[in-house]
C-alpha positions in Angstrom: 198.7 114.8 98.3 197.7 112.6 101.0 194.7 110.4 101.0 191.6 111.4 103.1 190.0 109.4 104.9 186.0 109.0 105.1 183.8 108.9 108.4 182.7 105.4 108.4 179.9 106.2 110.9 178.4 108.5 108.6 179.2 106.0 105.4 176.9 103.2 107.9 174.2 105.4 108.6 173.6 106.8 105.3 173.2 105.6 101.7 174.5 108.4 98.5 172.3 108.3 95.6 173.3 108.5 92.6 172.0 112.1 91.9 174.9 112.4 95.2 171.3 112.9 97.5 171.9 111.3 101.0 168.9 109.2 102.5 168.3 108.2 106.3 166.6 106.4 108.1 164.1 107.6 110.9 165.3 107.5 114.0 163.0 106.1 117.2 162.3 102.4 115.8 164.9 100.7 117.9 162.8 100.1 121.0 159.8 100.9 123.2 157.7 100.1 120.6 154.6 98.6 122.5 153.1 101.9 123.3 153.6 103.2 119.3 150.7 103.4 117.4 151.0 100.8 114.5 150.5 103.9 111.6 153.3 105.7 113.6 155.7 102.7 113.0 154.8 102.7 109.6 155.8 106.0 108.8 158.9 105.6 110.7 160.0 102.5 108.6 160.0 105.3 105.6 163.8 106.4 104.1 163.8 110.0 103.9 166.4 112.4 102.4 169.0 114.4 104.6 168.1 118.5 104.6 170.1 120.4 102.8 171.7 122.0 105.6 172.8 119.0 107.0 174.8 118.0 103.8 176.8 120.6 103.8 178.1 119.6 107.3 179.0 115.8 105.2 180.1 116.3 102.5 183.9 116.9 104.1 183.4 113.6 106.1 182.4 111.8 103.0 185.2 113.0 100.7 185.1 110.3 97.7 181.3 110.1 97.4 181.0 114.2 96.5 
């Protein structure tokens, strides 16, 4: 059998756990941040886990970490 191949853009953007849980990052942090209250970038600094819904869609791409 061939070897599959894993989506490096998701394997960048997200970290597997070892209880095979996927964690983000929160997404509006990049720029534009002057006009962001500074308890809104706070909260956005936090790493929060994928839904469940979503890992279904990833765990194809990520073959060798599921």
């Amino acid at each position: 059998m061939y070897k599959l191949k894993t989506s490096r853009s998701i394997l960048k953007r997200f970290k597997v756990t070892s209880s095979k849980k996927l964690l983000r990052n929160k997404a509006s942090r990049s720029h534009l941040l002057q006009k962001k209250k500074a308890k809104r970038k706070q909260k956005l600094r936090q790493v929060v886990n994928v839904s469940k819904k979503d890992i279904l869609n990833f765990k194809s791409k990520l073959s060798y970490f599921y």
